[in-house]
C-alpha positions, 0 to 999 in steps of 0.5 A: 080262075084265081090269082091268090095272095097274101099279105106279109108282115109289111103294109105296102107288100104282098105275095103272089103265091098261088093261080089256079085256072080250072083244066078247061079253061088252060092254055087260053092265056087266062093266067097271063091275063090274071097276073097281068092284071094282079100286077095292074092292080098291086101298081095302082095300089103302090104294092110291091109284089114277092112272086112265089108263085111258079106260073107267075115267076114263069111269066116274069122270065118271059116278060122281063122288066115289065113290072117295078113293083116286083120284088124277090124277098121282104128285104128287097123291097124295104 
C-alpha cells in the first residue's frame, strides 16, 4: 500500500497525488489510515499538502476541517 507525493516548486509544499492499495487489501480502511497518517506526517514536518488525489480529497469531504495543513493550490499556501 502507498500513499505517493510530490514535492512543488516550494520547500514546505508537497502534493498528495496518488494511494494505491493492492485489491486484497480494500475496503479495511488502509487508505484512511495512510492518508491520516501522511497528514501526521506533512503537520509534524510543517508541510502544507495540495490533495489531488481523488481518494484523499474523498476522505477530506468526509472528514472536513481535520487538517490545517491543507491547501488547494500552490497560491493558497504561499
Amino acid at each position: 500500500a502507498a500513499l505517493c507525493y510530490l514535492p512543488t516548486r516550494f520547500q514546505k509544499m508537497v502534493e498528495f497525488y496518488h494511494t494505491e492499495i493492492p485489491a486484497a487489501y480494500r475496503d479495511l480502511g488502509l487508505g484512511d489510515l495512510l492518508v491520516i497518517q501522511g497528514f501526521r506526517w506533512a503537520e509534524t514536518a510543517k508541510l502544507l499538502v495540495i490533495p489531488t488525489c481523488p481518494f484523499v480529497r474523498r476522505y477530506l469531504e468526509k472528514n472536513s476541517g481535520s487538517w490545517d495543513c491543507v491547501v488547494q493550490s500552490e497560491s493558497e499556501g504561499l
